[in-house]
C-alpha positions in Angstrom: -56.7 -18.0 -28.7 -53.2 -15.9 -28.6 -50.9 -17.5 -25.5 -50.3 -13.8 -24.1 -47.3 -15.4 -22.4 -45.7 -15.7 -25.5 -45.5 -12.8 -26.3 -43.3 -11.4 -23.9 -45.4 -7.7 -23.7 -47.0 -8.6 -20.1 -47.3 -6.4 -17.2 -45.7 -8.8 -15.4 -42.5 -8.0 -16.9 -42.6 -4.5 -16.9 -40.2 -2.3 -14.6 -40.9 -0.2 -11.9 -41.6 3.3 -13.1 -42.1 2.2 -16.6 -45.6 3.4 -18.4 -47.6 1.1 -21.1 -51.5 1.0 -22.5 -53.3 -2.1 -21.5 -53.9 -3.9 -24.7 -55.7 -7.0 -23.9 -57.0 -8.9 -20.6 -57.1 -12.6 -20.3 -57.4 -15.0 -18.0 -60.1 -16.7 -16.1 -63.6 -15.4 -16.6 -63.9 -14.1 -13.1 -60.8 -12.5 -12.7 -60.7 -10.7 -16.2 -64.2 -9.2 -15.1 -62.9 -8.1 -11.8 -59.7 -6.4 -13.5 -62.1 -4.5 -16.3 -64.3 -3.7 -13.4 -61.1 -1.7 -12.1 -60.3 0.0 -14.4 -57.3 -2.1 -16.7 -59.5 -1.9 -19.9 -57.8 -1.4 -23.5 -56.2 1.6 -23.9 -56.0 2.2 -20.6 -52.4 4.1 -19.7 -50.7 2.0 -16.6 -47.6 2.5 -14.5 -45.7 0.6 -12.5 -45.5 2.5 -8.9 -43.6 -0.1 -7.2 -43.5 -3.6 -5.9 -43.3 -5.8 -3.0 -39.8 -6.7 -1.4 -40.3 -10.4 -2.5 -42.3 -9.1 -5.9 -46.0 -9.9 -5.0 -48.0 -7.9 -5.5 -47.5 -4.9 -7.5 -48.7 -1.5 -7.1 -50.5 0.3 -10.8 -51.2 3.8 -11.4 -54.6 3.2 -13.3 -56.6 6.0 -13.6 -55.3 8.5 -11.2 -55.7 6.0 -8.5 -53.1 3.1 -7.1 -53.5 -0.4 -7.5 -52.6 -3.3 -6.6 -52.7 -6.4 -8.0 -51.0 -10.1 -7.8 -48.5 -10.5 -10.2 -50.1 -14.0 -11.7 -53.0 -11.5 -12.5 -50.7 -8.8 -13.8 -49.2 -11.9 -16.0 -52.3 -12.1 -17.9 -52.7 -8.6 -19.5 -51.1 -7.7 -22.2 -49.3 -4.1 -22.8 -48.2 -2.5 -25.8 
């Protein structure tokens, strides 16, 4: 399996304001299907509304709805 980490497209790392499409979700079995269940499946379009003052969590545009998510979550998915 492909270390997403290395790879350096995360959502993680993506700026505030910035747009990307979701490419791939891993992580632990439970919290990939809970992140699909909400919407970040491949080829989704996500934006980075804004984040919190000490950078957990971080608020997505998915959808036409906001969400947010834990930025050890966000490190898992992989953008393109």
């Amino acid at each position: 399996m492909k270390d997403v980490r290395s790879t350096g497209r995360i959502l993680s790392r993506l700026p505030v304001g910035a747009t990307a499409v979701v490419a791939r979700v891993s992580g632990a079995r439970t919290t990939v299907r809970r992140l699909l269940e909400m919407g970040l499946v491949p080829g989704t379009a996500v934006t980075v509304q804004r984040e919190a003052p000490l950078g957990d969590p971080i608020e997505l545009r998915v959808r036409n709805y906001a969400l947010s998510i834990r930025r050890a979550e966000a490190h898992g998915i992989e953008i393109e």
